[in-house]
Biopython code that builds the backbone (N, CA, C, O; Angstrom):
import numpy as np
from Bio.PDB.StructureBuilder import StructureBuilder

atoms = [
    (1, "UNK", "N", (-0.029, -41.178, 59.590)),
    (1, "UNK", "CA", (-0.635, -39.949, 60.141)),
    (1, "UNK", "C", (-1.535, -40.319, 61.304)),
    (1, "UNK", "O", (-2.442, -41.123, 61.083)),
    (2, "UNK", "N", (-1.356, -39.741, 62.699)),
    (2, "UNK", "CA", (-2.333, -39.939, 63.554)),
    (2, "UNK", "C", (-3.299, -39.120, 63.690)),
    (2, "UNK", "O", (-3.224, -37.910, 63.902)),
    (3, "UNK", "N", (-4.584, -40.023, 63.523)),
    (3, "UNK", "CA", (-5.757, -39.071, 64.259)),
    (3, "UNK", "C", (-6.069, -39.448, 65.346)),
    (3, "UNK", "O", (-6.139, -40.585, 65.812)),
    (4, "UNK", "N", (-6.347, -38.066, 65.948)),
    (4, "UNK", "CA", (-6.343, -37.706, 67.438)),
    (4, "UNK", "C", (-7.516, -37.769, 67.675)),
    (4, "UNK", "O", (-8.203, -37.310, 66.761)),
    (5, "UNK", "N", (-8.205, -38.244, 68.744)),
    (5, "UNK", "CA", (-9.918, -38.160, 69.701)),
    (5, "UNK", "C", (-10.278, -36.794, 69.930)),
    (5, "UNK", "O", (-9.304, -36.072, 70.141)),
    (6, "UNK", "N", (-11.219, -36.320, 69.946)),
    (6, "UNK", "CA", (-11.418, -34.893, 70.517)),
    (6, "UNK", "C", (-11.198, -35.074, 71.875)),
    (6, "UNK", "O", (-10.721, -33.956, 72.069)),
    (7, "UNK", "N", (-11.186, -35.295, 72.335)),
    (7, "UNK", "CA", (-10.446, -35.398, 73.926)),
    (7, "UNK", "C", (-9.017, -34.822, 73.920)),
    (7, "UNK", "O", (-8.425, -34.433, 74.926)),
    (8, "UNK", "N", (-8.581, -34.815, 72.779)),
    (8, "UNK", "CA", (-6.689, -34.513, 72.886)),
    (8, "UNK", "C", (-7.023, -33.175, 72.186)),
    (8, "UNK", "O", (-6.067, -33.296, 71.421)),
    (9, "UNK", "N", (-7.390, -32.392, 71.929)),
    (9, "UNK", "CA", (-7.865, -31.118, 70.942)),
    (9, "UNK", "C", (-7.005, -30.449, 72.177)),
    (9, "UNK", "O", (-5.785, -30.374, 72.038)),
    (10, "UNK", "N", (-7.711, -29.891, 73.560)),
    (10, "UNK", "CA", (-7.005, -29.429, 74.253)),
    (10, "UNK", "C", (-5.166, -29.491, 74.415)),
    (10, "UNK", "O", (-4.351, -28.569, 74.373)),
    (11, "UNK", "N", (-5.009, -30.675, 74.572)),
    (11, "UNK", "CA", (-3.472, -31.266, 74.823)),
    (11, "UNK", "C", (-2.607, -30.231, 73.222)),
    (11, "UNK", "O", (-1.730, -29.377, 73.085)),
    (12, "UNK", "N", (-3.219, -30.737, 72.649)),
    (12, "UNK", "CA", (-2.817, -30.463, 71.216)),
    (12, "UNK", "C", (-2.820, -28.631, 71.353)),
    (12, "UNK", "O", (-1.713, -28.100, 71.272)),
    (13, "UNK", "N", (-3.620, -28.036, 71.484)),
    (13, "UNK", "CA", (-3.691, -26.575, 71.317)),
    (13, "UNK", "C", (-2.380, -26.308, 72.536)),
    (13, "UNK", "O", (-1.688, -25.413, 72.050)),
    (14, "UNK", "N", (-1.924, -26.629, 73.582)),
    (14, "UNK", "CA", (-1.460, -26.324, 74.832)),
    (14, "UNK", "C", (0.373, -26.373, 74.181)),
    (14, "UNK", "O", (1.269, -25.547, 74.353)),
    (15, "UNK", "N", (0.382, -27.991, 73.244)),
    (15, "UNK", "CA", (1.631, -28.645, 73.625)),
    (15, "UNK", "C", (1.782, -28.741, 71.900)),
    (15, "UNK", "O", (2.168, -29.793, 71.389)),
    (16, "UNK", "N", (1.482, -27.688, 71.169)),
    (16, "UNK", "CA", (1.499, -27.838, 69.805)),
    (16, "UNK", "C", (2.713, -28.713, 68.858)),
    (16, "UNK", "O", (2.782, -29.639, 68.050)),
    (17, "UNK", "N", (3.594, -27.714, 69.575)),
    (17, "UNK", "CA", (5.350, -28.458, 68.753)),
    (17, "UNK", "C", (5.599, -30.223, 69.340)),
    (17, "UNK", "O", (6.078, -31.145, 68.681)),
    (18, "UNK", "N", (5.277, -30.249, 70.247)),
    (18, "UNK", "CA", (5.853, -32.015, 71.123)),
    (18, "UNK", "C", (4.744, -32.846, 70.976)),
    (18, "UNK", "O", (4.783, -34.024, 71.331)),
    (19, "UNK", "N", (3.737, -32.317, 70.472)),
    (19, "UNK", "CA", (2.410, -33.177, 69.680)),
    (19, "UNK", "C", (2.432, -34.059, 68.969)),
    (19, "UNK", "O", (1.890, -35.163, 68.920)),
    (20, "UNK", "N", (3.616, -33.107, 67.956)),
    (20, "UNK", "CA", (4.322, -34.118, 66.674)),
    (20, "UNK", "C", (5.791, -34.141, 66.776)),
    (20, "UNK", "O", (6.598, -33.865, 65.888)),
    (21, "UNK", "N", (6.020, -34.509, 67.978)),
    (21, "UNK", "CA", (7.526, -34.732, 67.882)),
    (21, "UNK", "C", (8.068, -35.926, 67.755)),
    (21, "UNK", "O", (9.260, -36.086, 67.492)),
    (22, "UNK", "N", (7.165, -36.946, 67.948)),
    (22, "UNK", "CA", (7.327, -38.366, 67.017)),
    (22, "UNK", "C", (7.548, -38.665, 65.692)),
    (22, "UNK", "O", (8.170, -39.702, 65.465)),
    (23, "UNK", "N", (7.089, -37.830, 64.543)),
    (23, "UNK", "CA", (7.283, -37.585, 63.459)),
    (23, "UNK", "C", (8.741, -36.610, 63.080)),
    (23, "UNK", "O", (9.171, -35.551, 63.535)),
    (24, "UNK", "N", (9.223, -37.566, 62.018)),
    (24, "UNK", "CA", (10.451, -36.741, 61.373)),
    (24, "UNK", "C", (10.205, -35.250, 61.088)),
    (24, "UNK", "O", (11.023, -34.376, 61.376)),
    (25, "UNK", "N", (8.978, -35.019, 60.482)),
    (25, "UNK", "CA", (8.965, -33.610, 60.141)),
    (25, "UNK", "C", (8.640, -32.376, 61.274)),
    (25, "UNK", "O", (8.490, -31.173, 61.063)),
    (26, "UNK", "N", (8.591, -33.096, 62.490)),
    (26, "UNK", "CA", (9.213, -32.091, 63.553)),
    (26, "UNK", "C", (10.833, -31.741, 64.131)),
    (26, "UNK", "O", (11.300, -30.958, 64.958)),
    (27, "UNK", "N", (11.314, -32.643, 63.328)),
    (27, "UNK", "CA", (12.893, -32.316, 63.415)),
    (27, "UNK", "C", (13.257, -31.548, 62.396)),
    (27, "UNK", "O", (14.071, -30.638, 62.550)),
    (28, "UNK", "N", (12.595, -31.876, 61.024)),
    (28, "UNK", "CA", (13.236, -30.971, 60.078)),
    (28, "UNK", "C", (12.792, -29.020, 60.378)),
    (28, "UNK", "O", (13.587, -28.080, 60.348)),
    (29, "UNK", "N", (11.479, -28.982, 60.611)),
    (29, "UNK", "CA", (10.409, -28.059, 60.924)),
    (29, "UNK", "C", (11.264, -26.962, 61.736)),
    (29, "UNK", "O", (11.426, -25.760, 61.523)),
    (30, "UNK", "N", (11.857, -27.998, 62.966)),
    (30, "UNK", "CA", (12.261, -27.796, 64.183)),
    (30, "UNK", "C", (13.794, -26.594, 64.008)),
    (30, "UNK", "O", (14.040, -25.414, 64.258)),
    (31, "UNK", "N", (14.681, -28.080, 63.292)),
    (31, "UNK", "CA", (15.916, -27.028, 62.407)),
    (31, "UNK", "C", (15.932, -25.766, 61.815)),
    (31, "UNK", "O", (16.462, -24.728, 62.211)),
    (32, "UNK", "N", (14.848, -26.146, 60.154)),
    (32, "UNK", "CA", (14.211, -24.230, 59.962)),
    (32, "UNK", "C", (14.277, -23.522, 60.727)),
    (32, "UNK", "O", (14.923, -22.475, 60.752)),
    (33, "UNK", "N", (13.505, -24.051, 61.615)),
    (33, "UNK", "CA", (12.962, -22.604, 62.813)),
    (33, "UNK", "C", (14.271, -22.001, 63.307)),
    (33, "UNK", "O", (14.505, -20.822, 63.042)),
    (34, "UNK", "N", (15.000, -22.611, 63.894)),
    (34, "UNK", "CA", (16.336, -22.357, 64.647)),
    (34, "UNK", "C", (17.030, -21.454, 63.446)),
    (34, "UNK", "O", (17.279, -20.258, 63.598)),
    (35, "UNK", "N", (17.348, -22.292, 62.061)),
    (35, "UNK", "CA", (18.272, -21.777, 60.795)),
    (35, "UNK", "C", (17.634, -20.534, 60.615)),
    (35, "UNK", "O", (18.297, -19.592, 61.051)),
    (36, "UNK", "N", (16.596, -20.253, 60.129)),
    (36, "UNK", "CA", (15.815, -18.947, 59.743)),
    (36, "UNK", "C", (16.200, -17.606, 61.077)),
    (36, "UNK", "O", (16.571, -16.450, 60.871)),
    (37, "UNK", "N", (15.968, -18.233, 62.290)),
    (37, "UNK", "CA", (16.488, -17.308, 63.371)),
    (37, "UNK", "C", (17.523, -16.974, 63.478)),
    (37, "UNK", "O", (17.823, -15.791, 63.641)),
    (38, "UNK", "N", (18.684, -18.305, 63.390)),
    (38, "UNK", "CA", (20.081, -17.489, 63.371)),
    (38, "UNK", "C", (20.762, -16.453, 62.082)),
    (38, "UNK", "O", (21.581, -15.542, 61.959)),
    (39, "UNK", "N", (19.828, -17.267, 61.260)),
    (39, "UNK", "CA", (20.371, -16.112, 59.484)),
    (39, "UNK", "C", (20.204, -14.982, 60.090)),
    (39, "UNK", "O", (21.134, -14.353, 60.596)),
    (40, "UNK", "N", (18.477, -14.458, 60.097)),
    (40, "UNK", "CA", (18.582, -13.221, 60.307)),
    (40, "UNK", "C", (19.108, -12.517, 61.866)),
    (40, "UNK", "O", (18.889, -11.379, 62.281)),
    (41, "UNK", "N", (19.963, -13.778, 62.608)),
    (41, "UNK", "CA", (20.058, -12.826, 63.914)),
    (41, "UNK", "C", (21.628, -12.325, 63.340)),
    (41, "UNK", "O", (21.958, -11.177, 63.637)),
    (42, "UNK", "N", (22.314, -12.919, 62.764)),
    (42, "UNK", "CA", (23.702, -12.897, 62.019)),
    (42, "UNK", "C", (23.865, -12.164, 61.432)),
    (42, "UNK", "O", (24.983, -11.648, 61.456)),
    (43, "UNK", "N", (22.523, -11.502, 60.251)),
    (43, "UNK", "CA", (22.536, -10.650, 59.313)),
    (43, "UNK", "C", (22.162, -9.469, 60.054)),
    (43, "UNK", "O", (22.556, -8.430, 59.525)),
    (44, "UNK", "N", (21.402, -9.307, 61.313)),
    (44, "UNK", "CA", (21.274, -7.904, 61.816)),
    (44, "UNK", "C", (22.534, -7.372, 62.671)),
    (44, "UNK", "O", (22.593, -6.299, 63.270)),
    (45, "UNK", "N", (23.468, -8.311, 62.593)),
    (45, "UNK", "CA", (24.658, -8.583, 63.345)),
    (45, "UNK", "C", (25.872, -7.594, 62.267)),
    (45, "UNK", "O", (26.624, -6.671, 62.582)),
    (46, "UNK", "N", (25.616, -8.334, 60.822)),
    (46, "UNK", "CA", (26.507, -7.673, 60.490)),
    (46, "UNK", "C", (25.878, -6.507, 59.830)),
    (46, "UNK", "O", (26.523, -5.807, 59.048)),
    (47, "UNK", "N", (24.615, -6.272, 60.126)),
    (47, "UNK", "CA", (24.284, -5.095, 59.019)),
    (47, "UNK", "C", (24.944, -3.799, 60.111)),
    (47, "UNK", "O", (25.674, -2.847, 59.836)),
    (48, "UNK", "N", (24.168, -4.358, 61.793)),
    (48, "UNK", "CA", (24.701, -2.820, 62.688)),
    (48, "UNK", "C", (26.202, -2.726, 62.478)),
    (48, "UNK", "O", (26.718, -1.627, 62.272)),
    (49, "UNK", "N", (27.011, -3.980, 62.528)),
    (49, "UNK", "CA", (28.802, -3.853, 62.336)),
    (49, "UNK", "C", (28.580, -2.931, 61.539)),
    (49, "UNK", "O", (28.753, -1.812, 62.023)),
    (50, "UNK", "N", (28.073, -2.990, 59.878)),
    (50, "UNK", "CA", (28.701, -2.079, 59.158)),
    (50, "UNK", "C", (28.087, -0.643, 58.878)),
    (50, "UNK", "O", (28.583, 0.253, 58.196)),
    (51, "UNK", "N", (26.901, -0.643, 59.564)),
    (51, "UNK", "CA", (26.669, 0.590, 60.290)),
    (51, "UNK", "C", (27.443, 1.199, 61.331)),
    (51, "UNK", "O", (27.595, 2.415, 61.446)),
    (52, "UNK", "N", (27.989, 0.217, 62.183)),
    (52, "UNK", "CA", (28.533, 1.277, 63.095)),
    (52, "UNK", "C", (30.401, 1.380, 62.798)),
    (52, "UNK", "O", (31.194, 2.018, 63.490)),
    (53, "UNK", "N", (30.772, 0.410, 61.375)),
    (53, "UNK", "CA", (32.128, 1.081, 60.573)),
    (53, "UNK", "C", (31.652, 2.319, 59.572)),
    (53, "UNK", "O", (32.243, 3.398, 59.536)),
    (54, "UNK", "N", (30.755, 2.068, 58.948)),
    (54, "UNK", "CA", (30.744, 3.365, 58.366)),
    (54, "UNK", "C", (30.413, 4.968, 58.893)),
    (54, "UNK", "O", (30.767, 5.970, 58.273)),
    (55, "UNK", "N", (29.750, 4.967, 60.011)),
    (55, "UNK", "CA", (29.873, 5.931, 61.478)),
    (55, "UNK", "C", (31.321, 6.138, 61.516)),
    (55, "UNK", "O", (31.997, 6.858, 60.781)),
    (56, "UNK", "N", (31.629, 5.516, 62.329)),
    (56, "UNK", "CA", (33.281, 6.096, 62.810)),
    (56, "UNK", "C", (34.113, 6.340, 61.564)),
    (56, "UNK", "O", (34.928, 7.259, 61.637)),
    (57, "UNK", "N", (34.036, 5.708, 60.522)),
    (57, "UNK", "CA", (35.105, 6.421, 59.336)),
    (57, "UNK", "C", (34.470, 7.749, 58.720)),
    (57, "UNK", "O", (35.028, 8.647, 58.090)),
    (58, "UNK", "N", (32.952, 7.580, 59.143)),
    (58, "UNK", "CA", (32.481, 8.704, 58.533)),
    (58, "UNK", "C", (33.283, 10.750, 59.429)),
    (58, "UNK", "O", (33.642, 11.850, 59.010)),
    (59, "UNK", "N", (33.142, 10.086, 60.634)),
    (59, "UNK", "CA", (33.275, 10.484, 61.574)),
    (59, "UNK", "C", (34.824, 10.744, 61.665)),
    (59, "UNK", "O", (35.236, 11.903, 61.627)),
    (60, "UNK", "N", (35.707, 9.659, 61.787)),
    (60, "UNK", "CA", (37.072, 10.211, 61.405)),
    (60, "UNK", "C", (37.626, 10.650, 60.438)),
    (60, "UNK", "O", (38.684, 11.250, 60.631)),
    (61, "UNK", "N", (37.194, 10.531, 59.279)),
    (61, "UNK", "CA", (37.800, 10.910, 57.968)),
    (61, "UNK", "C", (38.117, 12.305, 57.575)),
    (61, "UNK", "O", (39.081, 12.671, 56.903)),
    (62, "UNK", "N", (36.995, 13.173, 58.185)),
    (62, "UNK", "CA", (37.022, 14.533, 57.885)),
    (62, "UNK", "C", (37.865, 15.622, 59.181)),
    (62, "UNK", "O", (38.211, 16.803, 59.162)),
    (63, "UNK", "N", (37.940, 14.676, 60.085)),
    (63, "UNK", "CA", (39.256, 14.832, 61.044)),
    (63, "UNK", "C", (40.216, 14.506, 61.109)),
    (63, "UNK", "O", (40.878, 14.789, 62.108)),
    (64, "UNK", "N", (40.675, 13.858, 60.218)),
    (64, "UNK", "CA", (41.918, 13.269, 59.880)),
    (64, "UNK", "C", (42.646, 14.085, 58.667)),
    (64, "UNK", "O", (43.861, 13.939, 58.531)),
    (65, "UNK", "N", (41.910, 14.959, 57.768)),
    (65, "UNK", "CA", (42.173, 15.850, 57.335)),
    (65, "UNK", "C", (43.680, 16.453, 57.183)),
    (65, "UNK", "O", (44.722, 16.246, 56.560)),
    (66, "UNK", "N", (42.832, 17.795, 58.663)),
    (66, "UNK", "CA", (44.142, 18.629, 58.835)),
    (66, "UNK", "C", (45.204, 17.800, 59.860)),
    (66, "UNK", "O", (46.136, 18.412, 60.382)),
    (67, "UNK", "N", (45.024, 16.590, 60.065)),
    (67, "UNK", "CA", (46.369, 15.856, 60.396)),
    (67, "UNK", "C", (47.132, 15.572, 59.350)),
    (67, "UNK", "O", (48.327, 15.848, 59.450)),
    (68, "UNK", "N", (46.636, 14.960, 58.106)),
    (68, "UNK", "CA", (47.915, 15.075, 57.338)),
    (68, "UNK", "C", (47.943, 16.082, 56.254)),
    (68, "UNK", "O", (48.413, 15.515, 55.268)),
    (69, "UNK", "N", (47.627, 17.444, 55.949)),
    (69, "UNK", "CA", (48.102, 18.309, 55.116)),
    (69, "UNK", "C", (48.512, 19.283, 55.689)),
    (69, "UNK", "O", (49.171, 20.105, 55.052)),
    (70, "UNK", "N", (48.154, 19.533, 57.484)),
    (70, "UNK", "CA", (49.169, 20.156, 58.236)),
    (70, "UNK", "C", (50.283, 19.979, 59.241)),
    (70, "UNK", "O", (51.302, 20.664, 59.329)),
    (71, "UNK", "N", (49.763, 18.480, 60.319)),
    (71, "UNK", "CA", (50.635, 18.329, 60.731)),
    (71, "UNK", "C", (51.726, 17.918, 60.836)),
    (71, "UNK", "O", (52.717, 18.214, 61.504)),
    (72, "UNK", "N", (51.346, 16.841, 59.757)),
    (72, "UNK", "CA", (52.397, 15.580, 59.316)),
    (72, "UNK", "C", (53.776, 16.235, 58.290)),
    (72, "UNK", "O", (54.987, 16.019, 58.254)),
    (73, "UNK", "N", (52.606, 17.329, 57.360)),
    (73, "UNK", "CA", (54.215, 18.303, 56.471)),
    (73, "UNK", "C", (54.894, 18.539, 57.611)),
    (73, "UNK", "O", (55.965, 17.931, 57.593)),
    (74, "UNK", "N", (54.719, 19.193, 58.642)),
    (74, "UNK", "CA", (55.560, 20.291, 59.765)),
    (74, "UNK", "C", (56.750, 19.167, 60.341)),
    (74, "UNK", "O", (57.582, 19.523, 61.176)),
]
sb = StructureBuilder()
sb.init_structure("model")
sb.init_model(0)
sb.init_chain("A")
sb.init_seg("    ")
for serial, (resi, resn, name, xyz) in enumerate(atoms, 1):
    if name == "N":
        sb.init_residue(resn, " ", resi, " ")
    sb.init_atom(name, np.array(xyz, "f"), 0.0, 1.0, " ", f" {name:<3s}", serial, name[0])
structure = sb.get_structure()
């Protein structure tokens, strides 16, 4: 573990993440960060998809109707 001089307090507040980027646990830290972002960028990904399938079937279904109990008999 390094301790730092108060002289580096500044450096440190400025350059927080590359402070400890000598240490392994800024790579693992580093990964999370990225993994946690793409989950939920993936999951808001498929939540609007199936928001915007259940829209349009909502939307076609009840128009699709009188296509097949009238037009399709004829």
């Amino acid at each position: 573990m390094k301790v730092y001089h108060r002289t580096e307090v500044w450096y440190l507040s400025i350059n927080f993440p590359m402070a400890f980027s000598h240490s392994l646990e800024f790579y693992y830290y580093y990964y999370c960060y990225w993994k946690i972002i793409f989950m939920y960028h993936f999951h808001i990904c498929i939540v609007l998809f199936q928001i915007f399938v259940l829209t349009v079937f909502s939307i076609m279904f009840p128009l699709m109707f009188p296509l097949f109990f009238f037009i399709i008999p004829l």
